[in-house]
C-alpha positions, 0 to 999 in steps of 0.5 A: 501464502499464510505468511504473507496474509499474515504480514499484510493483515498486520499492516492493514490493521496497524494503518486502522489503529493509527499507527502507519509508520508500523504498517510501512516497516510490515509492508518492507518486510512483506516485499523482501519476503514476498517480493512477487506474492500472490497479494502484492497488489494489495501490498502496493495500495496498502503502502499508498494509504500508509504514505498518504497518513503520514503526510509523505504525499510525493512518495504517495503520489509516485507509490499510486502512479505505480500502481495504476500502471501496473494494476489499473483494471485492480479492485484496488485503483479506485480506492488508490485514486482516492487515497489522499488527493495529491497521491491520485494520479491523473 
């Protein structure tokens, strides 16, 4: 799992310093690599919050959609709901 926090950690941090297109090549990297992993949720949410910063709202909208079907009791689905408001889902 080291490797995988790794992955996410740097693509949590390149989001907070502004720099989402970064974030999006860490989180491919992370799904091709860790495609069922332990932190996919957070992968997932991550990914929503990059696409919403770079103003990719369909791709965030149907990313958030995907994400409250597969993980809607998450800790996370309040924070993806929230993320940009065309991405959250209804």
């Amino acid at each position: 799992m080291h490797g995988e926090l790794t992955l996410l950690r740097g693509a949590q941090g390149a989001l907070r310093a502004g720099d989402a297109g970064r974030a999006l090549a860490l989180l491919e990297e992370h799904a091709a690599e860790f495609r069922a992993g332990a932190l996919r949720q957070e992968r997932m949410a991550v990914r929503v919050f990059a696409l919403c910063a770079l103003g990719r709202l369909d791709e965030a909208r149907a990313e958030a959609a995907r994400f409250l079907r597969d993980a809607p009791r998450s800790p996370l689905a309040e924070r993806v709901r929230a993320a940009c408001p065309l991405a959250a889902a209804p």
